[in-house]
C-alpha positions in Angstrom: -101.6 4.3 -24.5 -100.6 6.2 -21.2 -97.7 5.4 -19.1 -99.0 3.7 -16.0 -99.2 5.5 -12.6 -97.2 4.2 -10.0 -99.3 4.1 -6.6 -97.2 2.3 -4.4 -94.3 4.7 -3.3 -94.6 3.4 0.3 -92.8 0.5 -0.8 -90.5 1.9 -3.2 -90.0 5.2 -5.4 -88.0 5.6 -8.6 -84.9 8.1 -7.8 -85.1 11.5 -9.2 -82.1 12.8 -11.4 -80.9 14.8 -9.1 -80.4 12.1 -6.4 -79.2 9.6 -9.3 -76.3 12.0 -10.1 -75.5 12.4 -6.4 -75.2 8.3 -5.8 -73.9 7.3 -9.3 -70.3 7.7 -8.2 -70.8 5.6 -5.0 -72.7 3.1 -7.0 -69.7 2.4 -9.9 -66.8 4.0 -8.7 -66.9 5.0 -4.8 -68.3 1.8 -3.2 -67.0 0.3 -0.2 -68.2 0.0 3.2 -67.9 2.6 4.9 -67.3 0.7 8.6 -64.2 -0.3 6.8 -60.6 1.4 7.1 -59.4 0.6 3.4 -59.3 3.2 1.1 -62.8 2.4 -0.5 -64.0 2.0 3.0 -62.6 5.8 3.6 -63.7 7.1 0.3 -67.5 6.1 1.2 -67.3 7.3 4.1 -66.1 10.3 3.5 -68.9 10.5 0.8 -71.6 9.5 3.6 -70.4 11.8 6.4 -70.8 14.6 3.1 -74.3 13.6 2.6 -75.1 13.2 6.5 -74.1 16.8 6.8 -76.0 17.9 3.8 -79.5 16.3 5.0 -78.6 17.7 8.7 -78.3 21.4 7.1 -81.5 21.2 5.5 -83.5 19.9 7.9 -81.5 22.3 11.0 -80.4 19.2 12.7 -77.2 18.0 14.4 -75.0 15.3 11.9 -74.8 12.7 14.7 -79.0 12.9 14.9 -79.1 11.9 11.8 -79.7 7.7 11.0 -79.7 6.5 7.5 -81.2 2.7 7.4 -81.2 0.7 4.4 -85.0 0.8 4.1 -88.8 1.2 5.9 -89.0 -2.0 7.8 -85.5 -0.8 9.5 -86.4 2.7 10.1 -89.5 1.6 11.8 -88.2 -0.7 14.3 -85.5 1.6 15.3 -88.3 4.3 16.0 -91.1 2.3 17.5 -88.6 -0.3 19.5 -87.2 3.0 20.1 -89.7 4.8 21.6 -91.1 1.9 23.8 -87.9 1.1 25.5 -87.5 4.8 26.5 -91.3 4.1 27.8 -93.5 5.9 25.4 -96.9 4.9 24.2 -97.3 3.5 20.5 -100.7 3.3 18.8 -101.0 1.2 15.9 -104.0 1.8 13.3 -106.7 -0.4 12.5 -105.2 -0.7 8.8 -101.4 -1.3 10.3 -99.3 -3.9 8.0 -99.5 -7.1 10.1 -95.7 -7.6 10.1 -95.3 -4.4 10.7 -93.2 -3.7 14.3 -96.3 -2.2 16.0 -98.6 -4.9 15.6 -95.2 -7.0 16.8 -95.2 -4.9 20.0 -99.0 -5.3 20.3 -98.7 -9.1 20.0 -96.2 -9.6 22.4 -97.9 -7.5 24.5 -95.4 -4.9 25.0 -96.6 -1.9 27.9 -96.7 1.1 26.1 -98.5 -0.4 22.7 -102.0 -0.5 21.7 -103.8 -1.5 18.7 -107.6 -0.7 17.9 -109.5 -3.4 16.8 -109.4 -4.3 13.1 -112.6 -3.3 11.2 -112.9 -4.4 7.4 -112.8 -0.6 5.8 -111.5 2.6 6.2 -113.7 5.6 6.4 -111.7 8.5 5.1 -114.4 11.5 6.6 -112.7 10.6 9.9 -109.1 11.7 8.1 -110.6 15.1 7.5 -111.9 15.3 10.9 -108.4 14.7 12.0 -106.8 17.2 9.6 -109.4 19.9 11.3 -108.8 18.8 14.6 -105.0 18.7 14.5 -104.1 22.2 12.4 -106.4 23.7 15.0 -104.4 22.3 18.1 -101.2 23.4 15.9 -103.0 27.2 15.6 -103.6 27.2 19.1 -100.1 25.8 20.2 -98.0 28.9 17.9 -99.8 31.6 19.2 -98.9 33.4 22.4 
């Protein structure tokens, strides 16, 4: 019998060894929250201002642009709430998780979000199409 394939890594992934051994001390021994000004507070902090630093290298961003949430749902409310209240335009998909904070924008009728109507599949040759049509605006936008 094969091991099973896991398909549903939008919702969670396993860790990979390398990130295991870089939170296994903050998960027995290090823990403590870091808002806090005991000395576990300090210690985790000091661990997440270390890993802050490290994602900000690789990706050639500033420390303090950086926002770790505990998990999807978060992350996406702090970037589509986000981006309507500075008064940008938010498109939900056709296939968008009802709960999901677009489709609350939509609801409520929020300016700035829109949602296509529903429609019971997905065609995937319009993905394709979009691949095309996007890395050929990219081409066009890098050269001179």
């Amino acid at each position: 019998m094969s091991a099973p394939i896991y398909l549903d890594h939008a919702a969670t992934t396993p860790l990979s060894d390398t990130a295991w051994r870089a939170m296994e001390p903050y998960l027995r021994e290090r823990f403590g929250n870091p808002s806090e000004p005991h000395a576990a507070g300090r210690a985790a902090r000091a661990g997440l201002d270390e890993a802050r630093a490290s994602v900000a290298a690789t990706l050639g961003c500033a420390p303090a642009e950086l926002v770790f949430t505990g998990g999807g749902s978060e992350a996406d409310n702090l970037a589509v709430l986000g981006r309507l209240r500075d008064g940008g335009r938010v498109v939900a998909s056709a296939i968008e998780h009802p709960p999901g904070p677009i489709q609350f924008c939509v609801r409520r009728n929020s300016p700035g979000a829109r949602s296509p109507p529903r429609t019971p599949r997905i065609s995937f040759s319009c993905i394709s199409r979009m691949k095309r049509r996007l890395s050929g605006s990219f081409s066009r936008r890098s050269s001179p």
